[in-house]
N, C-alpha and C positions, 0 to 999 in steps of 0.2 A: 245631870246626865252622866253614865259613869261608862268608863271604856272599857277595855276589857282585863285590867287589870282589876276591875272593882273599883277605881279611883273617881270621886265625883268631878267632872269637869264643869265648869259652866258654859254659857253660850260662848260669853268674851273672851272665853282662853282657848276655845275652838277656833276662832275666828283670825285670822294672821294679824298682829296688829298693825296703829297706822304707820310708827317707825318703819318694820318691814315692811309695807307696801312700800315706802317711800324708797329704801334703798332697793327694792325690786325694780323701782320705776328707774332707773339708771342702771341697773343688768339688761333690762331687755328693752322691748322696744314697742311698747306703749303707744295705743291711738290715741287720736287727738281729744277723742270725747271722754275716752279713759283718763287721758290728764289730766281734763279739764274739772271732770270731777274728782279726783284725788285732788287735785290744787285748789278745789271750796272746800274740801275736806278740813284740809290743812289749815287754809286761813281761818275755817270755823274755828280749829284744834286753838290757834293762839288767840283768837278773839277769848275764847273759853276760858283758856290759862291765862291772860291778862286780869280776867275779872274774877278770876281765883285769887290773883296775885291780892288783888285792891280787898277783897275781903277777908286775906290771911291778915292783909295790912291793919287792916281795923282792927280785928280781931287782936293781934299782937300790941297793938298801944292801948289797949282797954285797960287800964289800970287794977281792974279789980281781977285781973288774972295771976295766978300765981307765978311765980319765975319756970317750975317746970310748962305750962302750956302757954306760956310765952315764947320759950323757947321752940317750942313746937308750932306754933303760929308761923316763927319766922322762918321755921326750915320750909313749912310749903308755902310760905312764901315766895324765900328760894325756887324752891323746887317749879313754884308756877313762872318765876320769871325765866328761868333757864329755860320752860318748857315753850316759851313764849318766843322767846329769841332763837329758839330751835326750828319752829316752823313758820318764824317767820325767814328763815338760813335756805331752808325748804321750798320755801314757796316761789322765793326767788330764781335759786335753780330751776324748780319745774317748770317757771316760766319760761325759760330757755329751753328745758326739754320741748316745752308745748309749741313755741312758736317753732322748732325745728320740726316736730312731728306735722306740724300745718305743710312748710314747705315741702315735706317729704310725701304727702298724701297728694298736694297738689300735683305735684311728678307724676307722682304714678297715675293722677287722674287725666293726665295730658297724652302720658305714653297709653294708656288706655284707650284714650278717643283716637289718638292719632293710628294706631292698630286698627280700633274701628273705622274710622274715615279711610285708611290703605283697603283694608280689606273691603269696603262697599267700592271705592274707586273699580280696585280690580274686576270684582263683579259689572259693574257698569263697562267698563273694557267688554269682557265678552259680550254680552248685553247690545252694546252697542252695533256691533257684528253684524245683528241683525236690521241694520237701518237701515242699508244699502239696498237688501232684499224688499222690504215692504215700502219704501221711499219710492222704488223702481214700480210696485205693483200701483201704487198709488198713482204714480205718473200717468202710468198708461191708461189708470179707471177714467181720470180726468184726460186724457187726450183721447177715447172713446167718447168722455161728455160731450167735449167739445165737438169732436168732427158730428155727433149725432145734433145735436142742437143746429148746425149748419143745413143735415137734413131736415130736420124740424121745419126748419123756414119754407123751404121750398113746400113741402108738402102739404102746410098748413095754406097757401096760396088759393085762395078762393073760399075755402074753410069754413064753415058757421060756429056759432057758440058751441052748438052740441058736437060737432064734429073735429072741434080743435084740439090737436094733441099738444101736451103743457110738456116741459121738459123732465127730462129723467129726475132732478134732484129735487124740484119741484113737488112732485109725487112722495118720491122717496122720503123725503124733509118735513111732509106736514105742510110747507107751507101754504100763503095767502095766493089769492088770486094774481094778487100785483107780484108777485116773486117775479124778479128777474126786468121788472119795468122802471119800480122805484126803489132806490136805496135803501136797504135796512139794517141799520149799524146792527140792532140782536141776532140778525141771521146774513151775514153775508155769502157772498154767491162764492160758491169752495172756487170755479175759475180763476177770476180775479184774488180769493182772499186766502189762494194756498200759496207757500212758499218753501219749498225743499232744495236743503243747498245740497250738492253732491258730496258725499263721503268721504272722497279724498280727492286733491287736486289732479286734476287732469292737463296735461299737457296737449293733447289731440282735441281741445274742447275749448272754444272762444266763450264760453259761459262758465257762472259759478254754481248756475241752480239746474236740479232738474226738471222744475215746474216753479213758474210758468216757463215754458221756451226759449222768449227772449228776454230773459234778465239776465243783466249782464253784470 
């Protein structure tokens, strides 16, 4: 590839190498998954130069080599050992970079939630505002059931099959025949099986609930 000087570059020398990332990865501030892989980078990088080293090594005791490429064996030899104990110097640190950037993500994953849990609390604040209002309407749907269910009785007094009138929630619910005679843990009777406490303590109010009446 040539730049615009006309100069051929290759891929590898486009590419920042791994040294430079590594001293980048201690100017800035690096995610965790970013380190994680520069840090198998790294270990790769000396696993690599280790077994460079073991093969300059052979290579330089071969007896049939001349004293110049002997000499040369043992420089990248050298050079792979240096390069060895260099990121293994590396990896070490990044491990510290990494386990800091863990703690550091976690923070921010905590101040994040806890933002989000304020901010729905607050919501739910207003929200709630409205309990009072539909708590009140509810009271009063069921203390209409009630007192009609009262008239229910009387009127049905004499009554035949075809002429008996069943109760409002009865109708309204779908339910069975036996509504309201026999107990049905699946559908209990909203009477009996409502419970609404009042919104906020009342001093003028020997009760804690709206419904039923007398709970106390």
């Amino acid at each position: 590839m040539a730049n615009t000087d006309g100069k051929v570059v290759s891929i590898r020398e486009e590419l920042r190498s791994l040294d430079d990332r590594i001293a980048d990865a201690f100017e800035g501030e690096l995610s965790s998954m970013a380190l994680s892989d520069l840090l198998r980078e790294v270990k790769q990088s000396s696993a690599d130069a280790q077994e460079a080293s073991k093969a300059a090594e052979v290579q330089a005791l071969d007896p049939k080599l001349r004293p110049a490429d002997v000499q040369a064996a043992r420089q990248q030899m050298s050079d792979a050992d240096f390069r060895a104990k260099r990121m293994d110097a590396a990896a070490e640190q990044l491990g510290g970079l990494l386990e800091k950037a863990k703690v550091r993500e976690a923070e921010e994953r905590r101040a994040k939630e806890y933002a989000k849990a304020k901010a729905d609390r607050d919501q739910l604040v207003k929200d709630l505002g409205e309990y009072e209002k539909h708590a009140v309407a509810i009271s009063e749907l069921l203390d209409r059931l009630a007192r009609n269910g009262i008239r229910l009785q009387e009127a049905n007094r004499g009554a035949t099959a075809q002429t008996w009138l069943y109760s409002a929630q009865k109708i309204a619910r779908g339910a069975e025949a036996e509504f309201g005679i026999q107990h049905d843990s699946m559908l209990p009777n909203l009477l009996d099986g409502v419970r609404l406490p009042n919104f906020r303590k009342s001093r003028t109010s020997a009760q804690g609930y709206m419904w039923p009446p007398n709970t106390y």
